[in-house]
C-alpha positions in Angstrom: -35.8 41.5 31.8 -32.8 40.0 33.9 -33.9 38.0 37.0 -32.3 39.0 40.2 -31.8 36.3 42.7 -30.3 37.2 46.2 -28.7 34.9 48.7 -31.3 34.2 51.8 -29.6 36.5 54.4 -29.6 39.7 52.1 -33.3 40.0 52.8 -32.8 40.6 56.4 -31.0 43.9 55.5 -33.8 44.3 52.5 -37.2 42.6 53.8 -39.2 44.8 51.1 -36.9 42.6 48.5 -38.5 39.1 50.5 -41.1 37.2 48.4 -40.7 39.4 45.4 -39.5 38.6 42.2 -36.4 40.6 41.1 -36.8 41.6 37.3 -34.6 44.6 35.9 -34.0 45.9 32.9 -30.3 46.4 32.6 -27.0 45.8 29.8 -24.7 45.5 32.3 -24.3 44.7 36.7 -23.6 48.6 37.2 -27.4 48.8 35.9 -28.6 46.0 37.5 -27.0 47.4 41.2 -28.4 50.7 39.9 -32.2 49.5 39.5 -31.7 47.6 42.8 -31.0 50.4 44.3 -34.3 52.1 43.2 -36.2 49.1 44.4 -34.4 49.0 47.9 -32.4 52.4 48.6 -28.9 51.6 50.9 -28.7 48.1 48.5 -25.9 49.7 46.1 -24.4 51.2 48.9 -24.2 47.7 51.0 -22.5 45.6 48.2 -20.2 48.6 46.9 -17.9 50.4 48.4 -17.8 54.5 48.5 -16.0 54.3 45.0 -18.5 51.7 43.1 -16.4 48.7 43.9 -17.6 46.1 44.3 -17.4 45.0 47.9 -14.5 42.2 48.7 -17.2 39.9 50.7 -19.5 39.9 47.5 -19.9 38.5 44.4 -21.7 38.4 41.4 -22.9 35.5 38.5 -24.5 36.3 35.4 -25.5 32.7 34.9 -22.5 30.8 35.5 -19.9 33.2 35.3 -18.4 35.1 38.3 -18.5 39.0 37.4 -15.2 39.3 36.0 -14.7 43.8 36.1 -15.2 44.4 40.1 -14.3 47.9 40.1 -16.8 49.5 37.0 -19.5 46.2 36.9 -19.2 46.5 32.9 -19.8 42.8 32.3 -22.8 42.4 30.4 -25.8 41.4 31.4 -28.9 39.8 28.6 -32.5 40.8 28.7 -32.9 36.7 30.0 -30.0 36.7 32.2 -30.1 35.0 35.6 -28.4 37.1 38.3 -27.2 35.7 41.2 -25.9 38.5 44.0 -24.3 36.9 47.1 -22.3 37.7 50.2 -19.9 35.6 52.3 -21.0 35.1 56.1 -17.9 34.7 58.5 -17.7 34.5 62.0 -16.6 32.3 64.6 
């Protein structure tokens, strides 16, 4: 199963998601996002936009890679696969 690793201020949004270890099983982001949102309903919703999109303030790895298809999350994702989701802070 993939490993899903979240940046440290995503679990203020999703405290059930703090201390647990993320484990999907998923071929592609769209299914990992999917089986997130089982585990913590609103999470799909918080990264994607209305449409699926992936939200401009977010990114994905699948190991080292940056998800490269934004708007369908096709990129492919192995039973072993590390996946990192993360969200830019700003502010001033």
């Amino acid at each position: 199963m993939a490993k899903v690793e979240l940046t440290r201020h995503l679990y203020a949004f999703f405290p059930q998601l703090e201390g647990r270890s993320l484990e999907v099983e998923a071929g592609t982001v769209a299914e990992v996002v999917a089986e997130m949102e089982r585990i913590a309903p609103g999470f799909a919703f918080y990264i994607c936009d209305e449409l699926g999109r992936l939200r401009t303030h977010v990114n994905i790895f699948v190991e080292e890679e940056r998800l490269a298809d934004r708007y369908k999350l096709s990129d492919r994702v192995a039973p072993d696969s590390r996946v990192f989701i993360m969200q830019a802070l700003s502010g001033g």
